[in-house]
C-alpha positions in Angstrom: 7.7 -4.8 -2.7 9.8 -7.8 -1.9 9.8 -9.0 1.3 12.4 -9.7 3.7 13.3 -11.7 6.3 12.7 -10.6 9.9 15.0 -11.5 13.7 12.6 -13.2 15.7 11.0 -11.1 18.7 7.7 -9.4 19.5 6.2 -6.6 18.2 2.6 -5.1 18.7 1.4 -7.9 20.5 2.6 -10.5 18.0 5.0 -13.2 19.1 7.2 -15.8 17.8 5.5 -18.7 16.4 6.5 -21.9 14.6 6.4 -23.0 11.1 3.2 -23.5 9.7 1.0 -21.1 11.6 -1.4 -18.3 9.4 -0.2 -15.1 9.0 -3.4 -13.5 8.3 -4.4 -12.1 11.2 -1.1 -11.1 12.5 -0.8 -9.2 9.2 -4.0 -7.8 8.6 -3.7 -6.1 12.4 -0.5 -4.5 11.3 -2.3 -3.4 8.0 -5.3 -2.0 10.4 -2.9 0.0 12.9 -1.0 1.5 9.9 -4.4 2.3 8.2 -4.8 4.2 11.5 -1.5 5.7 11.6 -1.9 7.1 7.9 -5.7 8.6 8.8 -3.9 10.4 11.7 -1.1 11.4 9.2 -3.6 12.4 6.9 -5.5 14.4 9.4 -2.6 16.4 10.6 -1.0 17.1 7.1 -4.7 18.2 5.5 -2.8 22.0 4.9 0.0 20.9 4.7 2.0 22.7 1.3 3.0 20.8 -1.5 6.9 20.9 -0.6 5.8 19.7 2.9 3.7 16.6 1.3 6.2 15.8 -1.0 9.0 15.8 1.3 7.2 12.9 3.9 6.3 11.6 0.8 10.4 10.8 0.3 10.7 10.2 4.1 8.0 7.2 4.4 9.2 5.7 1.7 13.2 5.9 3.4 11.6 4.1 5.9 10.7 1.1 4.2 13.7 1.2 3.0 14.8 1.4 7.0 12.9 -1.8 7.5 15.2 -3.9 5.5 18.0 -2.8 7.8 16.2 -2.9 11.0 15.4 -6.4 10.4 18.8 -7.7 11.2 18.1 -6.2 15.2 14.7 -5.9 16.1 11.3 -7.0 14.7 9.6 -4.6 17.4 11.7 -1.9 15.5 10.8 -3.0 12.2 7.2 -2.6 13.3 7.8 0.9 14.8 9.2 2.0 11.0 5.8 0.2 9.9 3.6 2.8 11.9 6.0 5.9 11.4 5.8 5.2 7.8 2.1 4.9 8.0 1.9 8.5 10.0 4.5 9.9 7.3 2.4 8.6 4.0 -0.7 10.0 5.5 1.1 12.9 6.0 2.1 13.3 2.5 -1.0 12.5 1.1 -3.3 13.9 3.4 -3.5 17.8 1.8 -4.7 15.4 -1.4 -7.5 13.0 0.2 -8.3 16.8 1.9 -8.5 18.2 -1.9 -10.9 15.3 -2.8 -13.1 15.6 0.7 -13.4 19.7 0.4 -14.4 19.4 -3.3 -16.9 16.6 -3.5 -16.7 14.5 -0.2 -19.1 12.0 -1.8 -16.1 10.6 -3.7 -14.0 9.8 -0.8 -16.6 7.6 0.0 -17.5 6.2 -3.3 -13.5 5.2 -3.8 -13.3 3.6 0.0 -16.2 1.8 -0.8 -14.3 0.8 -4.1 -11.3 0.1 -2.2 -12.6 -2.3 -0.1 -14.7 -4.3 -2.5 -11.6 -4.5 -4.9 -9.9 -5.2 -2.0 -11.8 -8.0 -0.3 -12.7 -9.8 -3.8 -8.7 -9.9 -5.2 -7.4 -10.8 -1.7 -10.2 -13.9 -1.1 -8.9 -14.8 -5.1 -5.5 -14.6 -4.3 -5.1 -16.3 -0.7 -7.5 -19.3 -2.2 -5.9 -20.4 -5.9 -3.6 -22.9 -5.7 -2.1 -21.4 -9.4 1.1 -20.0 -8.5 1.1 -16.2 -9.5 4.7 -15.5 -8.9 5.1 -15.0 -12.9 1.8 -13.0 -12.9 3.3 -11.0 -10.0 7.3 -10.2 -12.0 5.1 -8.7 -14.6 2.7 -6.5 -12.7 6.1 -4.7 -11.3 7.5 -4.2 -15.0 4.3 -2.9 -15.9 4.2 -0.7 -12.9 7.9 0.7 -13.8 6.2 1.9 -17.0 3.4 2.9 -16.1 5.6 5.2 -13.7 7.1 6.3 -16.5 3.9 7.0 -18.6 3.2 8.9 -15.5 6.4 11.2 -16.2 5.9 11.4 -19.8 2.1 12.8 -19.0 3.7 15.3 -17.0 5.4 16.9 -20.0 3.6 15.7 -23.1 -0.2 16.8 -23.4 -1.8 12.8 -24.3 -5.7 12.6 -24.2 -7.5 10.7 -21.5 -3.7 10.6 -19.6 -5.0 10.9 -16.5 -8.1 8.2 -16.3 -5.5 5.8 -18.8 -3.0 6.2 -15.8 -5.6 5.1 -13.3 -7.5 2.3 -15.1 -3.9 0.9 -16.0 -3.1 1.2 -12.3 -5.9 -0.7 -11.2 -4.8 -3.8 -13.3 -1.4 -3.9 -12.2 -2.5 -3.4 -8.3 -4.9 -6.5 -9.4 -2.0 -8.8 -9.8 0.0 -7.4 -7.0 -2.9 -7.7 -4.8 -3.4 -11.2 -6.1 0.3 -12.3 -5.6 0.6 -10.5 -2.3 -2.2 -12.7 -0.7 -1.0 -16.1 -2.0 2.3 -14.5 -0.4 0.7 -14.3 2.6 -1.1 -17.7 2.7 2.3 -20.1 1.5 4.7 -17.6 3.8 4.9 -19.1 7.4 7.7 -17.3 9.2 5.9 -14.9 11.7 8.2 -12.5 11.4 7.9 -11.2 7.7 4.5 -9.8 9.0 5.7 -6.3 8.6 7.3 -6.5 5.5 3.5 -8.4 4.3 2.0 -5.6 6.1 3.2 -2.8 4.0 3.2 -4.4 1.3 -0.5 -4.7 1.3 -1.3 -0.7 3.0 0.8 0.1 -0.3 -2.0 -2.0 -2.9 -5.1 -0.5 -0.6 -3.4 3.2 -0.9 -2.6 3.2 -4.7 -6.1 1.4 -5.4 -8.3 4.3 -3.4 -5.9 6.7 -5.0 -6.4 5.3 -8.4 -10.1 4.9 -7.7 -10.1 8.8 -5.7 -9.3 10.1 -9.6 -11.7 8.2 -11.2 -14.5 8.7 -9.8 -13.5 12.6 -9.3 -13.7 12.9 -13.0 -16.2 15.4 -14.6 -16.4 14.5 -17.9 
């Protein structure tokens, strides 16, 4: 996801600051409070039908596309479509992750605990080189437009293995995005692209324990 440029103002308890101070903390609270939002999401939408899910599926992602207009007014609104997209991607995931937990609740835990060591190790890698990933980054998101479209393909043509060659493949591309989106966050110093940071990064956690959720749910 490219990030924008935010109005200055204050939103969930962060305020306007000058050039050269960290965003990491400022971000990774956002990234914690939409993790919450998308539990609760995920909470309420556990029955939810497929139509349901797949329609605040759609809506969260309209409301990052919200954010990019909401920027020119109000950070504190661009935060709000932060946590309303959180609660609306939990929502449309959430009869999935209940799938997972009602099946074999051992691997919601097993790809969480995935998540976060994936996480925490490509994140310290990416906020600490010096090696500027920007070219590494342009290519993870033409690999990810065609791994979307292997995705489609699957869908309609029977190819062995599909499924865990989708996954594996997703977890190198979210490598390199998760890589570039935390040197990102480490060389950015305008307070208010936080949000935009923010989702950026609940998007690489979501798609890794997702990619991770199918792997490890394989019974082969």
């Amino acid at each position: 996801m490219t990030m924008g440029e935010f109005e200055r103002g204050d939103a969930s308890g962060i305020s306007s600051a000058s050039d050269g101070v960290s965003l990491f903390g400022p971000t990774m609270l956002l990234v914690a409070v939409t993790g919450a939002f998308f539990a609760l999401g995920a909470l309420l939408g556990r029955d939810l039908s497929s139509g349901w899910g797949f329609f605040f599926y759609i809506a969260a992602f309209g409301l990052l596309f919200a954010m990019r207009f909401a920027v020119r007014s109000s950070s504190s609104v661009t935060t709000g479509l932060l946590f309303a997209f959180g609660l609306a991607i939990g929502l449309g995931t959430g009869s999935t992750v209940a799938y997972y937990a009602a099946t074999d609740p051992a691997v919601v835990w097993q790809a969480g605990g995935a998540t976060a060591l994936f996480m925490a190790g490509l994140g310290t890698a990416g906020y600490a080189t010096r090696r500027d990933l920007s070219g590494l980054t342009r290519v993870a998101l033409w690999a990810l437009l065609a791994l979307i479209v292997f995705g489609v393909v699957s869908i309609f043509v029977q190819i062995p293995g599909a499924s865990l060659t989708y996954s594996i493949l997703g977890l190198v591309i979210f490598a390199a995005l998760t890589l570039g989106d935390f040197q990102r966050l480490r060389t950015t110093r305008d307070i208010e692209s936080a949000p935009f940071m923010a989702a950026s990064i609940f998007l690489d956690i979501l798609n890794v324990f997702l990619f991770f959720l199918n792997i490890f749910n394989r019974r082969d």
